[in-house]
N, C-alpha and C positions, 0 to 999 in steps of 0.2 A: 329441177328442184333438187338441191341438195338438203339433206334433213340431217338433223341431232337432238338427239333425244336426250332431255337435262331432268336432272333430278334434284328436288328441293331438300334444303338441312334445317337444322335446328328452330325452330321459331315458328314454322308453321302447321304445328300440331292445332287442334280443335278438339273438342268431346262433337264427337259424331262423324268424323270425317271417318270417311269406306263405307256410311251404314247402306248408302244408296248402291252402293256397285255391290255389296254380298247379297241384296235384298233382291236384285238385278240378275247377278251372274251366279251359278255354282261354282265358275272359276276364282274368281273373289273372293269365295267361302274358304274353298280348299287352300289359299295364301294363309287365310287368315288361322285356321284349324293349325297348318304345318308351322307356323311362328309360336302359336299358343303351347305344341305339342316340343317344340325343339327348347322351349323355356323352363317348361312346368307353369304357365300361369298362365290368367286367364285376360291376357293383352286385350284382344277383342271388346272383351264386354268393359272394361276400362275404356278404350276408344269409342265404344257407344254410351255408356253413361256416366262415365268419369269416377270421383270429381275431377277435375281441372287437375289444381294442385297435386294429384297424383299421377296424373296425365303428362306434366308440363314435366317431372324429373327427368332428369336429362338417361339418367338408366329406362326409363321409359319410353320417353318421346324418340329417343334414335332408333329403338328397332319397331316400335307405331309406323313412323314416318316412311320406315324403309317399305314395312307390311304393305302399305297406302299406296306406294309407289310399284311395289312387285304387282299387287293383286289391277294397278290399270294395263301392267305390261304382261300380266299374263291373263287377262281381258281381249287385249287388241291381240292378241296371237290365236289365240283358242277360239274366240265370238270372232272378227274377223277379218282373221288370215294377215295381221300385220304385225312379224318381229320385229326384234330390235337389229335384229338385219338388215332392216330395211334403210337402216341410218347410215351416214358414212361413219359418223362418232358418237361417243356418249359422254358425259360430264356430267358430275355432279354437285354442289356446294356442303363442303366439312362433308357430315355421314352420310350425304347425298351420293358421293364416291362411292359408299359402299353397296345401296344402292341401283347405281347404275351397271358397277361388277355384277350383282345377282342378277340382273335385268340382262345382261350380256352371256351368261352363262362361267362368267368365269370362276363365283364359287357357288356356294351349293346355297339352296336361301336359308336351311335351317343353320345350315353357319354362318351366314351372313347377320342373324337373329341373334346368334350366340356372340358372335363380334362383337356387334353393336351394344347386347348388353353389357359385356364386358366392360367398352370401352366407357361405355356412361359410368359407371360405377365407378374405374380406372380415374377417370376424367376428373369423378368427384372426391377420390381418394388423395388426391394430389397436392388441393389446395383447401386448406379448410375454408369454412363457409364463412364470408366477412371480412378473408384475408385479400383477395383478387377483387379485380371490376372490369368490367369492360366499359365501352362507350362509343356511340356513334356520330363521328361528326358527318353534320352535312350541312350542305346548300351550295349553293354556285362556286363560292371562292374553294371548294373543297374540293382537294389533289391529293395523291399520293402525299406527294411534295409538302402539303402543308401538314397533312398528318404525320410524317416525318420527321416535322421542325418540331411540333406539339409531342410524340413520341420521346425526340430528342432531351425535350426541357423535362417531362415527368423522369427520362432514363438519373436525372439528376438523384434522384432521392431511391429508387426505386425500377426492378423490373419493369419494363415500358414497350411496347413494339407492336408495329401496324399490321394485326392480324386476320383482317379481312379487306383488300381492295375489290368493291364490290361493282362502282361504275364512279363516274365523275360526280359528285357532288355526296357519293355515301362512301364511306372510308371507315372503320370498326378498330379503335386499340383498345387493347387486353394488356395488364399485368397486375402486379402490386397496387392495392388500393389506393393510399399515398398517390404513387407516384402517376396514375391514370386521373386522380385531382388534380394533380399540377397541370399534368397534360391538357387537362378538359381547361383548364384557365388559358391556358399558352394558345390553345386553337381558337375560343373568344376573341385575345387580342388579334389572331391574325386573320377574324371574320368569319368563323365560323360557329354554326350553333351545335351543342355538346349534348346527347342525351344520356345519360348512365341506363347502360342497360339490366334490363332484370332478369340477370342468369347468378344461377349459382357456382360456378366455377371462371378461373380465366382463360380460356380457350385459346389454343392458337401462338401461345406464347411459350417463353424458355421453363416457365414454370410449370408447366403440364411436363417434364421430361418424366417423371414417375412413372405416369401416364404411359409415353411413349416406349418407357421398356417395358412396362405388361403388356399392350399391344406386340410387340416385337417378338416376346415369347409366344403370345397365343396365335400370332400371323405364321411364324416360322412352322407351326406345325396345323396349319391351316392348308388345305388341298383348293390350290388356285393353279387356272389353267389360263389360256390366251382366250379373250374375249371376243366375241362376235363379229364384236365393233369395236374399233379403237378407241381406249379413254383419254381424254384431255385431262390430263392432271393437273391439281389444285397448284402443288409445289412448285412445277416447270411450267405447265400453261404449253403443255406441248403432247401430243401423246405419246402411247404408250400403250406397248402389248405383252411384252415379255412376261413371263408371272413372274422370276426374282423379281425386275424391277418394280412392277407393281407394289410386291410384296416392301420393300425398303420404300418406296414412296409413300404411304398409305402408314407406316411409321415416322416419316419424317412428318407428314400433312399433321400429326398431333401437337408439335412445337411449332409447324412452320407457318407459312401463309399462306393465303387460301386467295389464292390471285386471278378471278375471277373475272373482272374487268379484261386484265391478259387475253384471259383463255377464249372469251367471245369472241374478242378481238382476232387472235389465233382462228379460230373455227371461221370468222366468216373472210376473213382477207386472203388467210393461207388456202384452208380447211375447203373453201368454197362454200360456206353452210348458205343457204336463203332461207333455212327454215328451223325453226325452235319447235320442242312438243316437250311439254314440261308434265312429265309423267309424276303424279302425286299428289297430295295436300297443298290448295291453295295457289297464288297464282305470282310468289313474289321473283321466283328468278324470270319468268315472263317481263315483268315489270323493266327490270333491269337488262334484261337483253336487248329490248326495244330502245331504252336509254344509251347501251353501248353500239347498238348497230340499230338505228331507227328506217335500214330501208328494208333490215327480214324481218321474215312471218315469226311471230312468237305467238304460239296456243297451250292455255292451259287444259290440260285433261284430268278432270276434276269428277261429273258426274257419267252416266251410263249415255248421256243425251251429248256430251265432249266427245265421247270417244267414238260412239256412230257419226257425226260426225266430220272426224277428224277422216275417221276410216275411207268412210264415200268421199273426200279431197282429193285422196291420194293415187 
């Protein structure tokens, strides 16, 4: 069995996800302490009792999510005995990336907290709120290819470009609001159904560049090392150890594409992977692994009852 350990991005935040594994583990506590203490806030108690709405900002949700995803990975190491060593690779989706670096050891997690929020804020500095949209087409007829053709007709009026390839039938563009309406009309006619989704920036696109040179600034003077395990990058869909390269990837990953579909693809044909562990909140890149390679193991590790386990499989 070949394993890769993925980590999930934006979208699957919750009010109460981690309360079971701090309630479970002191190892879970101590993630959650060092993000709260590397911020000055009290992340934590937002992730157990919310609201929502202040939960779901994207300055919050990416260093939650990342919190959610450290505290199962330093669960299975600490309670038992299973690093991120144990993987051939690691991958994450969008700050899922970032993520998987602190799960690898390659930066430190109270900077990986400080990244993260950065980068939400960065994120939301970029584009005002109203001016971007994003949108997900899907169902069967839905390819790269056709989100390309729908990208191409919004590019008419407007910023436009296919910012998340997630698996065959989900495909995600981001740009200029304008022009992601057109788009969402142009992928109708060619069979697809169009959901606008409810994020407050447009992610993944040319218009995040703002974005992407505050990142650039705060990554350049960020201490990243070579990770444990190799990460399949969002941008190439190939790995990658180096820290420079890392560090320039993980600034491009803010405009580029988040080629995800690829990368599984990559991990299980090349990579050898037969096995997914989807450390974090929720179970959606699970979902979609299965989708892009339906004969590997894809497990979410969600509760303290996931990860015992996950542990006795292995």
């Amino acid at each position: 069995m070949s394993l890769a350990f993925i980590f999930p991005g934006q979208g699957s935040q919750t009010v109460g996800m981690g309360v079971d594994l701090a309630e479970t583990f002191s190892a879970a506590r101590e993630v959650f302490q060092e993000v709260d203490d590397a911020l000055g806030q009290k992340l934590f108690a937002l992730m157990c009792d919310g609201p929502e709405t202040d939960l779901t900002l994207t300055e919050n949700a990416q260093p939650a999510l990342m919190a959610v995803s450290l505290a199962v990975s330093r669960v299975l190491e600490k309670e038992f005995g299973v690093g991120v060593d144990r993987a051939a690779f690691v991958a994450g989706h969008s700050l899922g990336e970032y993520s998987a670096l602190a799960a690898a050891g390659a930066i430190s997690l109270a900077d990986t907290a400080r990244l993260l929020k950065l980068r939400g804020q960065a994120m939301q500095r970029a584009v005002p709120v109203g001016e971007g949209a994003m949108a997900s087409l899907i169902g069967p007829k839905t390819d790269v290819a056709l989100a390309e053709a729908a990208a191409a007709a919004g590019a008419e009026v407007g910023v436009c470009v296919v910012a998340n390839d997630n698996n065959q039938g989900n495909v995600v563009i981001s740009g200029a609001k304008a022009a992601v309406d057109r788009a969402i009309e142009k992928a109708k006619e060619l069979g697809a159904r169009a959901i606008p989704l409810n994020v407050s920036a447009p992610f993944h696109c040319p218009l995040m560049q703002p974005a992407a040179d505050e990142m650039a600034e705060a990554l350049a003077a960020a201490t990243i090392i070579s990770p444990r395990a190799p990460l399949v990058a969002n941008v190439t869909a190939r790995p990658v150890h180096d820290p420079e390269e890392i560090r320039r990837l993980l600034v491009e990953q803010v405009t580029g594409r988040v080629r995800w579909r690829e990368s599984v693809t990559w991990l299980v044909e090349t990579g050898g992977v037969t096995r997914f562990a989807e450390a974090g909140a929720g179970k959606v890149l699970s979902g979609m692994a299965k989708r892009i390679a339906p004969d590997a193991e894809a497990t979410p590790l969600n509760t303290p009852a996931d990860l015992e386990a996950f542990a006795k499989s292995l």
